[in-house]
N, C-alpha and C positions, 0 to 999 in steps of 0.2 A: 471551529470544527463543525459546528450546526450547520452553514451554510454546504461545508463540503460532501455534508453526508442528503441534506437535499437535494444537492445538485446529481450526486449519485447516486441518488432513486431514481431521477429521471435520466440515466444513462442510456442510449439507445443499442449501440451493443460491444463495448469495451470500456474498463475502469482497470487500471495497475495503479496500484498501491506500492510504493517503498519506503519500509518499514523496516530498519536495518533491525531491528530490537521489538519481540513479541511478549504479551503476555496472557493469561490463558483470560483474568478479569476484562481486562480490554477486546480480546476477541470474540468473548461471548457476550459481550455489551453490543460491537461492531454487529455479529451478525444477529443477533437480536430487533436492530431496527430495522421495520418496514419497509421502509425504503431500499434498503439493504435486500431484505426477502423478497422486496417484488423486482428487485433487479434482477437478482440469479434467478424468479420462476420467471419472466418473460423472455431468458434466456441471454440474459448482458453476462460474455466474459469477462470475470474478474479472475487478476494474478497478482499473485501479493511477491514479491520480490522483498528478502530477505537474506541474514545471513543465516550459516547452516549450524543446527542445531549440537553443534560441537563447543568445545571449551576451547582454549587456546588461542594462538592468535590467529587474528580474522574471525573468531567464531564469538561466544556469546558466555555470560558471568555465569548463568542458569540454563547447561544446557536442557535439562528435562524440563521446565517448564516452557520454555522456545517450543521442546519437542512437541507436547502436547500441546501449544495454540496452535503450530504446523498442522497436526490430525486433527483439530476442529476445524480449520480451515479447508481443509482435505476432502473431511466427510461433509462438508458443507456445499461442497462445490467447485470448490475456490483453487485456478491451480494457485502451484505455490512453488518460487522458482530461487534457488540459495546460490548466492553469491559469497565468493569469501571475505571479508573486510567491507563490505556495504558501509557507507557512510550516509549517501545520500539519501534525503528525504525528500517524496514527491507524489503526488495523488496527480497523474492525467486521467479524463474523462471523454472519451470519445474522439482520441485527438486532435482537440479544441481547446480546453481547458487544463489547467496545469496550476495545482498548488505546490509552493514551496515553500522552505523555511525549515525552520530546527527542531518541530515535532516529529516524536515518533506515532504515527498514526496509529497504531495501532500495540500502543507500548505503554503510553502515557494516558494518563486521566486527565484531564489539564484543567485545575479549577484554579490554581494562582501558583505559579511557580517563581521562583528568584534565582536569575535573572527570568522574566519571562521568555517561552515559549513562542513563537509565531510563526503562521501561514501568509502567505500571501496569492491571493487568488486572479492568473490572468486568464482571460479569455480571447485568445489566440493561438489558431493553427500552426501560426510563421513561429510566433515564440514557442511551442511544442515540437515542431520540427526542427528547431536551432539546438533544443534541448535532445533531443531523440538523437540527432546528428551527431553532436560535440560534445557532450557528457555522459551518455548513456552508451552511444554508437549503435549504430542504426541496423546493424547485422544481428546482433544480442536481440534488442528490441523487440524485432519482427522475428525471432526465435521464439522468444516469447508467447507472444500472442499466438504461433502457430499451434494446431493438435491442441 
């Protein structure tokens, strides 16, 4: 996670985070780091893509504490875009770079889990387009990012 959260300080002007599962300790860790603050003040859109802060299915075990990382998120800058049943986990950075794997970004603290937890970091436009394309869909996506 170190490296992911480097690499998006040096965002130039888009980071989406998906994050099916929020928590308020992790999000104010998240925006707490510099890197993090000087990406939203030099003006890098970041969208955290989540599910919606409801119970039930497709939604979340805790929905008021979802609720409130949602509004620090919020008030922080960050849109923040709810999906119902989210599963996926994924950090793109400028449509270039694409983390993946079974962390929740912005959920999890990750200092030794069993089974481990892991990212896996590429750096590739084609493999983020293939991903935008065919598991995200590229309609959604660019909704996203707009406004």
């Amino acid at each position: 996670m170190v490296c992911f959260l480097r690499i998006l300080g040096s965002a130039k002007a888009v980071a989406v985070i998906f994050s099916p599962y929020l928590n308020t300790k992790r999000v104010k860790l998240f925006l707490s780091i510099k890197g993090v603050r000087d990406a939203l003040s030099r003006g890098v859109r970041m969208v955290v893509v989540t599910r919606p802060a409801r119970g039930g299915r497709g939604g979340v075990s805790n929905p008021k504490e979802h609720g409130d990382a949602i509004r620090l998120l919020r008030d922080a800058g960050v849109k923040v875009v709810e999906v119902d049943a989210l599963h996926f986990k994924a950090v793109i950075i400028d449509n270039e770079v694409i983390y993946l794997g079974s962390i929740n970004p912005l959920s999890v603290v990750t200092y030794k889990e069993i089974p481990a937890d892991y990212m896996i970091w590429f750096e590739s436009e084609a493999l983020v387009d293939e991903i935008v394309e065919n598991a995200i869909g590229r309609e959604a996506y660019e909704n996203w990012l707009a406004s």
